[in-house]
C-alpha positions in Angstrom: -50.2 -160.9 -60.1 -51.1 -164.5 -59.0 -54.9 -165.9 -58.8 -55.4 -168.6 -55.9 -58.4 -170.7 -55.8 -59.2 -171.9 -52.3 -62.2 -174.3 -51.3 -64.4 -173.4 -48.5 -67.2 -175.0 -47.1 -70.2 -173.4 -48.8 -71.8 -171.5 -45.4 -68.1 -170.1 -44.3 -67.7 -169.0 -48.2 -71.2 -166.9 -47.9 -70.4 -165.7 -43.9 -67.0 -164.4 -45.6 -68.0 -162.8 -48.8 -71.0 -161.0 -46.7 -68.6 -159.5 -44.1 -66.3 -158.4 -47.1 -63.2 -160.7 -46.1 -63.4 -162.4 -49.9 -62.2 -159.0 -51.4 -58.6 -159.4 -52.8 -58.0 -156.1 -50.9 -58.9 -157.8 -47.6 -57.5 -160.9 -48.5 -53.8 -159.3 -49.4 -54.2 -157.2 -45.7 -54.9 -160.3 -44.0 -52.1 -162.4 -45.3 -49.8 -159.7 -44.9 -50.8 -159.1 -41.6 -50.2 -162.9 -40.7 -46.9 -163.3 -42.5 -45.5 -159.8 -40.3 -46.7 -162.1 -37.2 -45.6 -165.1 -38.1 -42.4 -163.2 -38.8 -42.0 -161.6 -34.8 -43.3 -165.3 -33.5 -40.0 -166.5 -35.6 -37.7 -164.3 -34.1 -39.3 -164.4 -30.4 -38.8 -167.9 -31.1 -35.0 -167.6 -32.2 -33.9 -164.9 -29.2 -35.8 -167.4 -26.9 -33.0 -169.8 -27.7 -30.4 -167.7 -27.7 -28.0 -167.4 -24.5 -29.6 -165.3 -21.9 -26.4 -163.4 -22.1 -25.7 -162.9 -26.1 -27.8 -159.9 -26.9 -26.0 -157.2 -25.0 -28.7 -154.2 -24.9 -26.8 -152.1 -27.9 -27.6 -154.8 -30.4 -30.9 -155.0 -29.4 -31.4 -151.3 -30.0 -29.8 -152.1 -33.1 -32.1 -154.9 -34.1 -35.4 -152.6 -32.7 -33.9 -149.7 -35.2 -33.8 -152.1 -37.8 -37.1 -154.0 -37.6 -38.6 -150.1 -37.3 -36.9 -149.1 -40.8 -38.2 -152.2 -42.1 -42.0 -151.5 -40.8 -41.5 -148.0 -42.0 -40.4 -149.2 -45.8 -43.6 -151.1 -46.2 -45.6 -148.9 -44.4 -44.6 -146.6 -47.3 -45.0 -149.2 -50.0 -48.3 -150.1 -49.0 -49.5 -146.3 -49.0 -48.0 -145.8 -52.1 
């Protein structure tokens, strides 16, 4: 387990802690939650610059089937 230290201004600090967002529970759900979009922006990103014609609609089930089994692992993980 890591321990960050982040600086905040002091009223943010007390808006955050009072709506329950400082909890490492909270915290770890939010950054995970950021991360999985940063990760779909990332590949929206990369199929945007891809030829129109160079995902034929098979391997884009494929890709769907795999992002799904990858959801479903940490869905798992995280109720575990």
């Amino acid at each position: 387990m890591t321990t960050v230290q982040i600086n905040l201004p002091d009223e943010l600090a007390q808006i955050a802690r009072q709506a329950g967002l400082l909890a490492p529970e909270t915290l770890e759900a939010m950054l995970r939650e950021q991360l999985k979009r940063q990760a779909g922006d990332a590949l929206r990103a990369m199929w945007q610059r891809l030829p129109q014609d160079y995902l034929t609609p098979e391997q884009e089930q494929l890709i769907d089937e795999a992002v799904q089994a990858v959801r479903n692992e940490n869905r798992q993980r995280m109720a575990s």
